[in-house]
Structure formats: structure tokens, C-alpha cells
MITIPA-471026 format. One record per atom (N, C-alpha, C): x, y, z. Coordinates in steps of 0.1 Angstrom, whole numbers, padded with zeros to 4 digits, always signed. Example, Ala and Ser with C-alpha at 12.3 -4.5 7.8 and 13.67 -1.06 7.14 Angstrom:
+0132-0057+0078 +0123-0045+0078 +0132-0033+0078 +0128-0022+0071 +0137-0011+0071 +0129+0000+0079 
***
This chain:
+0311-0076-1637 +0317-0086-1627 +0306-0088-1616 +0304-0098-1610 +0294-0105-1604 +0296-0103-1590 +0294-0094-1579 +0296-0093-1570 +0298-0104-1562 +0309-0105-1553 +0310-0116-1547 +0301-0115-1530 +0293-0128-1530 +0283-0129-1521 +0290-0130-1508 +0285-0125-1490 +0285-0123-1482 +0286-0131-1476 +0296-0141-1468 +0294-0155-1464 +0282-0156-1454 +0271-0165-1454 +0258-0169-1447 +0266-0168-1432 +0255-0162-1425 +0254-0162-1412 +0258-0174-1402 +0265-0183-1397 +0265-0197-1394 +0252-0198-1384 +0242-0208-1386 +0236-0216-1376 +0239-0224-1369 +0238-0229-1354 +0245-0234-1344 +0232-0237-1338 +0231-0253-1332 +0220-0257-1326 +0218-0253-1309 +0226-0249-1303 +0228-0246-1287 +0227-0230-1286 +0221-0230-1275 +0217-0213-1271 +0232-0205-1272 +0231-0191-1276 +0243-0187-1273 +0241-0174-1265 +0249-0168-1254 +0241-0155-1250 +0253-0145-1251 +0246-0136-1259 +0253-0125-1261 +0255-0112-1247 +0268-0113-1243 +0271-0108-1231 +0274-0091-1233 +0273-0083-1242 +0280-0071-1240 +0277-0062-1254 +0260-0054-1254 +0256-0052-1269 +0248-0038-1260 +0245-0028-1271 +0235-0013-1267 +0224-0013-1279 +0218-0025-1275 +0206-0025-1281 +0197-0011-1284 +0200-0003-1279 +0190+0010-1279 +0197+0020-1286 +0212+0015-1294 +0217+0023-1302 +0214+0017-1318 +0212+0007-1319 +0212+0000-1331 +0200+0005-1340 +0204+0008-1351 +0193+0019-1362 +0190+0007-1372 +0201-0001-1375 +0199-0005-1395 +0186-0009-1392 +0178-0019-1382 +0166-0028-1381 +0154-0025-1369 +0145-0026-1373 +0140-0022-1360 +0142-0032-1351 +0138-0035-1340 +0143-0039-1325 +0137-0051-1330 +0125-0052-1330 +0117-0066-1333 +0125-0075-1342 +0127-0069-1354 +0134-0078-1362 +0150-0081-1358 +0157-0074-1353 +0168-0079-1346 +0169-0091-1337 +0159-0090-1327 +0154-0098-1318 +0152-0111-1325 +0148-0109-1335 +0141-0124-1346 +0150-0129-1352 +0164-0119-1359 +0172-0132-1367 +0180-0135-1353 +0185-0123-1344 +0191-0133-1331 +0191-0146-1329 +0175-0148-1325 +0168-0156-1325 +0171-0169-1338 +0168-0167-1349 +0171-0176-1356 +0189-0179-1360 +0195-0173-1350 +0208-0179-1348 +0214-0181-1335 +0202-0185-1330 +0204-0193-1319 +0210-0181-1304 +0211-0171-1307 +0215-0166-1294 +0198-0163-1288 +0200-0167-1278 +0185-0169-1269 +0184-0159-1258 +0195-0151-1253 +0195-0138-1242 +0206-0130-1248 +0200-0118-1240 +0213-0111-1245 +0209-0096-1236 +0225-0094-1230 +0228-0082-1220 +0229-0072-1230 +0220-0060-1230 +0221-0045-1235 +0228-0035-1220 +0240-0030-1225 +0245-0022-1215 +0245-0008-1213 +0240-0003-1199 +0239+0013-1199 +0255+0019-1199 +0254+0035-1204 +0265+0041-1203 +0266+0054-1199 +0255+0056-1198 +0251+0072-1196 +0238+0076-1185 +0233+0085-1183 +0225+0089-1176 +0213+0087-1179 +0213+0093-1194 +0198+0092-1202 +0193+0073-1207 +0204+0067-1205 +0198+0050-1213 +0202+0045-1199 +0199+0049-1191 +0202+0040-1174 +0188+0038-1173 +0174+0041-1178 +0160+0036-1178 +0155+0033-1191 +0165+0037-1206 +0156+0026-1214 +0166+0016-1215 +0172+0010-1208 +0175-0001-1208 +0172-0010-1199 +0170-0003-1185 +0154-0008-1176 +0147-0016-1183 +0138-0001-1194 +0129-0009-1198 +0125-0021-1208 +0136-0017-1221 +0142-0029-1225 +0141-0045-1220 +0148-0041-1209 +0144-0056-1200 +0133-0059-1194 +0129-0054-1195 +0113-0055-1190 +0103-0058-1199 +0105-0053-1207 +0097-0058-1219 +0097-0068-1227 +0110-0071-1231 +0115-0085-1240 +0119-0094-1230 +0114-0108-1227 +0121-0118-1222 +0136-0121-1225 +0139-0119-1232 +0151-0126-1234 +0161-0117-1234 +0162-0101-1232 +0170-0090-1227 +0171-0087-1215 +0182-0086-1210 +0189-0080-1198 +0194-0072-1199 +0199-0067-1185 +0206-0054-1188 +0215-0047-1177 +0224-0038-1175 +0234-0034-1166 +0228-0018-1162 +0234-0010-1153 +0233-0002-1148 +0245+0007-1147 +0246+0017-1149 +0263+0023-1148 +0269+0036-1161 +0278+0038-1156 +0286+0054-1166 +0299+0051-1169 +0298+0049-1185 +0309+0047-1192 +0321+0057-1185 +0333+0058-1187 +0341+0066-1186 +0338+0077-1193 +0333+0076-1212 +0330+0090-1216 +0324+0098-1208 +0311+0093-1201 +0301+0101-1194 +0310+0106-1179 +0317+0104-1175 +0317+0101-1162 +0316+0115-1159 +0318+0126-1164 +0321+0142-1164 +0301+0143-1162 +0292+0134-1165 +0276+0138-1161 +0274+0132-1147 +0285+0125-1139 +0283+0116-1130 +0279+0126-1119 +0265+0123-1111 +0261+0131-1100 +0254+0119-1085 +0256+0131-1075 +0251+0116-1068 +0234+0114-1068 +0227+0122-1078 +0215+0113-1085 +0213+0103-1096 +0223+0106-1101 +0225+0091-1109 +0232+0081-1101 +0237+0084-1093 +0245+0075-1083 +0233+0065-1078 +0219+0079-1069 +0210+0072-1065 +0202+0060-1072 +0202+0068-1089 +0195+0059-1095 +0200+0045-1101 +0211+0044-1100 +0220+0034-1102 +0217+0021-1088 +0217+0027-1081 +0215+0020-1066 +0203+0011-1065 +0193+0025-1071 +0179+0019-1065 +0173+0007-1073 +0182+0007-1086 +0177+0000-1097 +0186-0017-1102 +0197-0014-1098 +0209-0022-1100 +0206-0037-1096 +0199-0037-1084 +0190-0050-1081 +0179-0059-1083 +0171-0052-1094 +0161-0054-1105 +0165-0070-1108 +0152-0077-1114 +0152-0090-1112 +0164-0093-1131 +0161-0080-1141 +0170-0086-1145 +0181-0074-1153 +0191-0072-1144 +0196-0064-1138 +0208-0072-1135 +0222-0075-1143 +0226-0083-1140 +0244-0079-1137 +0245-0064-1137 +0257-0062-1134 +0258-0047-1132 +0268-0039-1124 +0271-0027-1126 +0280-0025-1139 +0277-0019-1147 +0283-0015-1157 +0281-0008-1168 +0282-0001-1177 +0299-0001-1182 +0309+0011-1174 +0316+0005-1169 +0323+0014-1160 +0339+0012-1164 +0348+0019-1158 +0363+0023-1162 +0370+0032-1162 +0377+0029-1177 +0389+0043-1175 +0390+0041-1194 +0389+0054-1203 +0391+0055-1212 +0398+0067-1214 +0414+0065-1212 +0428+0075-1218 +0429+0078-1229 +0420+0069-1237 +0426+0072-1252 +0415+0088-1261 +0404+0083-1255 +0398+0095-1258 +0394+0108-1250 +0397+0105-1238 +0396+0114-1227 +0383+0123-1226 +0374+0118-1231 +0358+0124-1234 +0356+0129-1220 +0360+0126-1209 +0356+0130-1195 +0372+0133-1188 +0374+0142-1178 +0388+0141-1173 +0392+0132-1167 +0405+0129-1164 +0411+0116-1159 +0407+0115-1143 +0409+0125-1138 +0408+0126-1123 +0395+0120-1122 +0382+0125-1127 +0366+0127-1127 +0367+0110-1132 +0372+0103-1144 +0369+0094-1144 +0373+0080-1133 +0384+0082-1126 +0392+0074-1120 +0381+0073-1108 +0378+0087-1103 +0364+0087-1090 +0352+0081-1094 +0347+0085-1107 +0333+0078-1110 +0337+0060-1110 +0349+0058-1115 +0350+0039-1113 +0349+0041-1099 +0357+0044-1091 +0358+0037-1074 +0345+0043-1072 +0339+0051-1075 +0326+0048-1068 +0314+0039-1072 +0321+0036-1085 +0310+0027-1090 +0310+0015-1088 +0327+0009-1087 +0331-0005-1079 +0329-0005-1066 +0324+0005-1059 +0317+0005-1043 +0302+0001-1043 +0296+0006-1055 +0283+0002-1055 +0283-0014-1058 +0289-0020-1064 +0290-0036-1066 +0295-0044-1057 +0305-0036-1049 +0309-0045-1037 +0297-0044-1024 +0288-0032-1024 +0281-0027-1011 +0267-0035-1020 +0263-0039-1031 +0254-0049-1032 +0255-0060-1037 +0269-0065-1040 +0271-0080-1041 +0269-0080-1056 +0272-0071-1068 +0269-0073-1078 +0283-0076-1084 +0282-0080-1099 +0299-0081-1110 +0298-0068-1114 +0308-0067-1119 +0310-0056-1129 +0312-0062-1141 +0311-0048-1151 +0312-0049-1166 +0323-0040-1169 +0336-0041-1169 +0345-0031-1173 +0354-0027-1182 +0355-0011-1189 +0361-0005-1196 +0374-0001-1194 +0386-0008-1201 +0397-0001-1202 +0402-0001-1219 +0406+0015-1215 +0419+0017-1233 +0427+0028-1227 +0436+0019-1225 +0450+0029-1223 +0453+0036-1210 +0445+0027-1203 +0446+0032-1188 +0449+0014-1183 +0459+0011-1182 +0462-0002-1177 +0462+0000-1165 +0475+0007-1164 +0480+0003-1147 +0474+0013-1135 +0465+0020-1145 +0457+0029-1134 +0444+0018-1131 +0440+0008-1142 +0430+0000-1135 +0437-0010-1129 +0445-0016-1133 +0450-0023-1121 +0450-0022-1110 +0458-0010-1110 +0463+0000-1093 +0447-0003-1086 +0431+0005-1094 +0424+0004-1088 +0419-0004-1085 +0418-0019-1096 +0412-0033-1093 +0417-0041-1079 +0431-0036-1075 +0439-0040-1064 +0434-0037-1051 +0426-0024-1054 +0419-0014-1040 +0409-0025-1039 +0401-0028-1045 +0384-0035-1042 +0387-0053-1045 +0401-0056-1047 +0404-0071-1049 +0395-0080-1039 +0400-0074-1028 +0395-0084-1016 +0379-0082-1014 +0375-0073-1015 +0356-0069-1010 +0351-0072-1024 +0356-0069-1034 +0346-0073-1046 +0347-0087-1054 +0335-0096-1045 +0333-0110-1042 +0329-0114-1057 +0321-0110-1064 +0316-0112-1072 +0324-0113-1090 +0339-0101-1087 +0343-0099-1098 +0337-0092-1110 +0338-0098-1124 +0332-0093-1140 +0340-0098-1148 +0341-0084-1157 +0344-0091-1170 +0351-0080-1172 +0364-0078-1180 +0371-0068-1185 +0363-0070-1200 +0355-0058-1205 +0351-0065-1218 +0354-0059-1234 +0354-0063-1243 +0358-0064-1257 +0378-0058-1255 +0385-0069-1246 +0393-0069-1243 +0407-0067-1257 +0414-0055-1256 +0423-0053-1263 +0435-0047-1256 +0438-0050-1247 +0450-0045-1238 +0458-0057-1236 +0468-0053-1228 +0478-0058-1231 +0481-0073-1224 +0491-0078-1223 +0489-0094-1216 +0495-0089-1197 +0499-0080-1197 +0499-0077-1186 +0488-0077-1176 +0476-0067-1181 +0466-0064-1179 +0457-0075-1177 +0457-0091-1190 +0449-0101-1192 +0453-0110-1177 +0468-0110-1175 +0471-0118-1161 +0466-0113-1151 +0469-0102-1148 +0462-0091-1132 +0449-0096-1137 +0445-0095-1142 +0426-0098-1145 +0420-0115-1145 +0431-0120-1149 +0428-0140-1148 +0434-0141-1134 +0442-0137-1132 +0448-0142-1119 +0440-0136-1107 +0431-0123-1109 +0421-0122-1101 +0407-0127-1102 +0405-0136-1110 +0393-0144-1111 +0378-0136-1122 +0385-0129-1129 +0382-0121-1141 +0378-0127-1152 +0364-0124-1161 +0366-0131-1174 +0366-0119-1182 +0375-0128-1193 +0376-0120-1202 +0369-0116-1216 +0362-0106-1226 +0351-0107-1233 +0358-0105-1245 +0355-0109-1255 +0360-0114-1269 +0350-0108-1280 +0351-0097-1288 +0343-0096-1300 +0348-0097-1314 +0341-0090-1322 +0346-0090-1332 +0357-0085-1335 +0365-0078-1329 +0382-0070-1331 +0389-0085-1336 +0386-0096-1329 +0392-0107-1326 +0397-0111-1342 +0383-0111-1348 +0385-0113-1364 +0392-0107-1373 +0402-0097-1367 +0402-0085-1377 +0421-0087-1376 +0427-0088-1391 +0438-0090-1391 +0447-0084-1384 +0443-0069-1377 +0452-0060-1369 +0451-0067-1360 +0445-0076-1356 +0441-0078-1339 +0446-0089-1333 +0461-0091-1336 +0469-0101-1336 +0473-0104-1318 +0472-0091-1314 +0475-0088-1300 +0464-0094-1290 +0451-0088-1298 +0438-0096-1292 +0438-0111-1290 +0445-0115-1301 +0444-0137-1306 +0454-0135-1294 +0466-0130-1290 +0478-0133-1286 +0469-0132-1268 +0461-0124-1264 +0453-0124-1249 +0446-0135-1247 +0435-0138-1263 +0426-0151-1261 +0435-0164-1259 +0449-0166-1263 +0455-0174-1261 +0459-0181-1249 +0459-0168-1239 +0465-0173-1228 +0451-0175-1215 +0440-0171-1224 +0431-0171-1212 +0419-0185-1216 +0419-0191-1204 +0415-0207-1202 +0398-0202-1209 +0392-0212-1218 +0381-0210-1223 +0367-0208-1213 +0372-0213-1201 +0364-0210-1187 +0364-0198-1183 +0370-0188-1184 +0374-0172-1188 +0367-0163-1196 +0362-0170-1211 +0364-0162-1217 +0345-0158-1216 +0344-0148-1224 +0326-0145-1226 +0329-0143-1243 +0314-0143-1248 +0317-0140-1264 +0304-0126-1259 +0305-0118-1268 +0300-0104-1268 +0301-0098-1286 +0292-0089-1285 +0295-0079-1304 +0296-0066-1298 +0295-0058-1288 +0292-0042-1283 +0288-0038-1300 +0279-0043-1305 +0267-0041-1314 +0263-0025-1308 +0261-0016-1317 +0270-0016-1327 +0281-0014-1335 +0288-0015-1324 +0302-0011-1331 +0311-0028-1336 +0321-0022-1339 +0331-0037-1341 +0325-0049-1347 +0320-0049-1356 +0314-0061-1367 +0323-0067-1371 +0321-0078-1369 +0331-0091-1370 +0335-0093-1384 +0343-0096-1392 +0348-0101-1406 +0338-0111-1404 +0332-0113-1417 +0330-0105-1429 +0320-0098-1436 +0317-0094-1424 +0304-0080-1423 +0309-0068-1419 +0322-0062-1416 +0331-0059-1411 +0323-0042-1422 +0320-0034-1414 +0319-0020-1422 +0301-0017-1422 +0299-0028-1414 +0283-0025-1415 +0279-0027-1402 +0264-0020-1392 +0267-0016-1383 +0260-0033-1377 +0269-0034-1363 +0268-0048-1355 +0260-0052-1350 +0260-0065-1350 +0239-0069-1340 +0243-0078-1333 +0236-0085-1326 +0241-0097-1322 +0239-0110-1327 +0231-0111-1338 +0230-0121-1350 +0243-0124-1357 +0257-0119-1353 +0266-0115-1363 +0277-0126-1347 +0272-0129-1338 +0283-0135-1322 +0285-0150-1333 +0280-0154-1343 +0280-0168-1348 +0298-0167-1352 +0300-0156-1357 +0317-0154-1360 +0325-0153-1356 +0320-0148-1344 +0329-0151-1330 +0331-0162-1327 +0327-0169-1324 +0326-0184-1317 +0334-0192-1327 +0332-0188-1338 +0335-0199-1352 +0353-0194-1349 +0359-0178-1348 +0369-0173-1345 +0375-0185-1330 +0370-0179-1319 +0373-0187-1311 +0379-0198-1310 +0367-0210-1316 +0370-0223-1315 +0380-0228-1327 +0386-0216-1335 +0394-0217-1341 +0408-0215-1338 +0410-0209-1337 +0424-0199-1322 +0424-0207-1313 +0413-0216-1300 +0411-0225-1292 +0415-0240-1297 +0414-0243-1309 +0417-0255-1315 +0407-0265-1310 +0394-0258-1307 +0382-0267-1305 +0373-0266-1311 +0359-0272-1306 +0348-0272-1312 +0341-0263-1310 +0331-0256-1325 +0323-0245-1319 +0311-0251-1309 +0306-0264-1310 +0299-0267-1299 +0309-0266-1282 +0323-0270-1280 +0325-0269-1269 +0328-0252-1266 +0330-0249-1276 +0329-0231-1270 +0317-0225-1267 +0306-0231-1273 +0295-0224-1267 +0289-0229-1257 +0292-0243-1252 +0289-0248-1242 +0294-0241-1234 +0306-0242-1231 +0315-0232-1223 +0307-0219-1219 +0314-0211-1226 +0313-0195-1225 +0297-0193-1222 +0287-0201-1231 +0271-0198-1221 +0269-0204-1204 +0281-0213-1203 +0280-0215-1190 +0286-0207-1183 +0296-0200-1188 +0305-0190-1181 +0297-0175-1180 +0288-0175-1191 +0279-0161-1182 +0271-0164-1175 +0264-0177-1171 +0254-0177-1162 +0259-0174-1154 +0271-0180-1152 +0280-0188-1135 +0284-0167-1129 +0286-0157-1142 +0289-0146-1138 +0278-0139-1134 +0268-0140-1146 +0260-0128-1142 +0247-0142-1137 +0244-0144-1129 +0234-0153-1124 +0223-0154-1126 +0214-0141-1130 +0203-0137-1134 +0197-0143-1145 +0208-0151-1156 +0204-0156-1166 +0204-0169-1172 +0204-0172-1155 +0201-0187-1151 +0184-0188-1156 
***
């Protein structure tokens, strides 16, 4: 029997920028050549996000190196249990970097509780203090901590001018309103594609395409119908094609969109 072939990657003539990937986790390819089919599918930048202590400087350098990579600063919820006020410092000193475009990945993750709840709830408010005390967005992590980030998003509503992005958003429509109705965008990956992820379609529904960001958190969550192999950001073409399908629009108006909606967030990538 003839194995049945892998649907082709879609090409798309307009930049696309991949908003929410850990470039410095990705093994199947080396870096170069990732960067190259990107490239030949049109995503033209792309934000690699810190999560930890030890990738808060090669993701620095990352950006420094490659034109077309950016990058964030910050401690996932897993980590938050490494959180010291020397990473705090180095978070600070760095965060403002020319391309440097958000505090993040920061949050609250209940479901796996890799760090304690108390320890993680402190490392967010102190990390949503460092965004408000330098004028930066955030990039934020929630599973299963709703109404404890709400509760918190509510504390920094008014000082944190800038906002973010709740991102590879799968919580609930509660969560998606407190977050739209605070001037929040919301980030969309490959979950989106995946027939469990009915709840996800049912968020992207209610959130205005001016809202939304496209993202892979490459490597994880590979979009159908790559779905089992690890994620890049050569693979955002399915997203979009998802989107503007659920949106009942064009994949050209969604990428017009949503590339306008990261610059307008993260500015740097003007």
C-alpha cells in the first residue's frame, strides 16, 4: 500500500511573523536551515521566548545574531521555584535591548505545578512590575489558573499601559473576555487544528481578528497535518489557513491583520 503523502506546506506571498516559538529548543534541523524554509514560507521574523534562567542569554544572543529573530526576557511558571533577585536583575538590565520585545513567558501553570503555587503567583507580580516599571507587554502563561490570573491581571490593569498577549490560548471564554475586554491579544497555535480543540475554535470565535496573534510555541503543538512531529515555524502556514477558515475570511486578510497586530504589540518589529 502506497503511503499516503503529507499535505505541501502552503506558500503565501505576504510576510508572516511568528509571535511565540523556543528556537533554542528545536533539534529535528539545525538552526540555519530552519531559518531558511521559514523563510521560504514567507514568515520573515520571529519571537524566540525565554523561560528559564539558563536561555534568558541564548536567547539574547539569538537575537543578536540573526536579523530576523527576536526575543523576550522572563520565567515560565515551571521555573518560577529558580526565581532569584539575580535573575530578576538580569531580566531588568536586558529587557530593553533593541530587540527585546516583551517580558515573558510569565504566569501561572496549576496543571502541572512544576514550581509551587504561592512561589509562582509572586514570580508573575513581580514580573508584571518589571513591565509596568519599563513600559514593556507581556507574553502570558495560563492552564488552570483562571481566576487567580484574572484576580492578578486586575492588580496591574490600570499601570500596565502596554498590555500582551495571553498566548497559545486554551482557557476558557471567561478568561478570553477579562483578557479582550482588557485590551489583550489573544495567540492561536496549532491546538487550534486539532479536533479536541473545539473549545479553542469556540475562544477564536469570539475574539475580533484585531486581537488575535498566530504563534507555533515550536516545539511543541504541531499543527494537523504534521501533527506528531516536532514544530517549527515553517509549519504557522496552517494556522492562518485554520484561522481564516473559522474567521470566514481570507488567508491574505488574516495575515495582513495579525502581522499588523504584532507590530502594533510588540513595536520592536516595526
Amino acid at each position: 500500500m502506497t503511503k499516503k503523502k503529507k499535505k505541501d506546506i502552503p506558500k503565501f506571498s505576504q510576510e508572516i511573523i511568528e509571535t511565540h516559538c523556543h528556537l533554542d529548543y528545536l533539534k529535528a534541523l539545525e538552526l540555519e536551515e530552519t531559518l531558511e524554509k521559514a523563510k521560504e514560507h514567507s514568515v520573515s521574523r520571529i519571537v524566540t521566548i525565554a523561560v528559564d534562567p539558563d536561555n534568558l542569554k541564548s536567547v539574547r544572543e539569538l537575537s543578536k545574531k540573526y536579523p530576523q529573530i527576536f526575543g523576550t526576557q522572563g520565567i515560565h511558571p515551571h521555573e518560577a521555584k529558580l526565581y532569584t533577585d539575580a535573575v530578576e536583575k538580569e531580566i531588568k538590565d536586558h529587557v530593553q535591548e533593541d530587540k527585546i520585545v516583551a517580558v515573558g513567558e510569565i504566569g501561572l501553570d496549576f496543571h502541572y505545578n512544576n514550581s509551587p503555587k504561592d512561589i509562582q503567583i509572586e514570580v508573575f507580580e513581580r514580573q508584571l512590575q518589571i513591565a509596568v516599571d519599563l513600559d514593556m507587554p507581556v507574553v502570558i502563561h495560563s492552564r488552570e489558573a483562571e481566576k487567580e490570573t484574572i484576580d492578578i491581571l486586575k492588580k496591574y490593569s490600570k499601570s500596565l499601559k502596554r498590555k500582551g498577549v495571553i498566548h497559545s490560548f486554551t482557557s476558557s471564554l471567561e478568561l478570553a473576555e477579562f483578557a479582550l475586554n482588557d485590551d489583550y491579544c489573544l495567540g492561536f497555535n496549532g491546538i487550534i487544528t486539532f479536533n479536541s480543540a473545539q473549545n479553542v475554535r469556540d475562544a477564536l470565535s469570539i475574539t475580533p481578528i484585531e486581537r488575535v496573534l498566530v504563534e507555533t510555541d515550536a516545539p511543541f503543538l504541531t499543527p494537523v497535518p504534521y501533527r506528531g512531529r516536532e514544530n517549527a515555524p515553517y509549519y504557522l502556514p496552517f494556522i492562518i489557513e485554520k484561522i481564516a477558515s473559522e474567521k470566514e475570511m481570507s488567508v491574505d486578510e488574516v495575515i495582513t491583520q495579525t502581522t499588523s497586530n504584532a507590530k502594533k504589540l510588540f513595536h520592536k518589529l516595526c
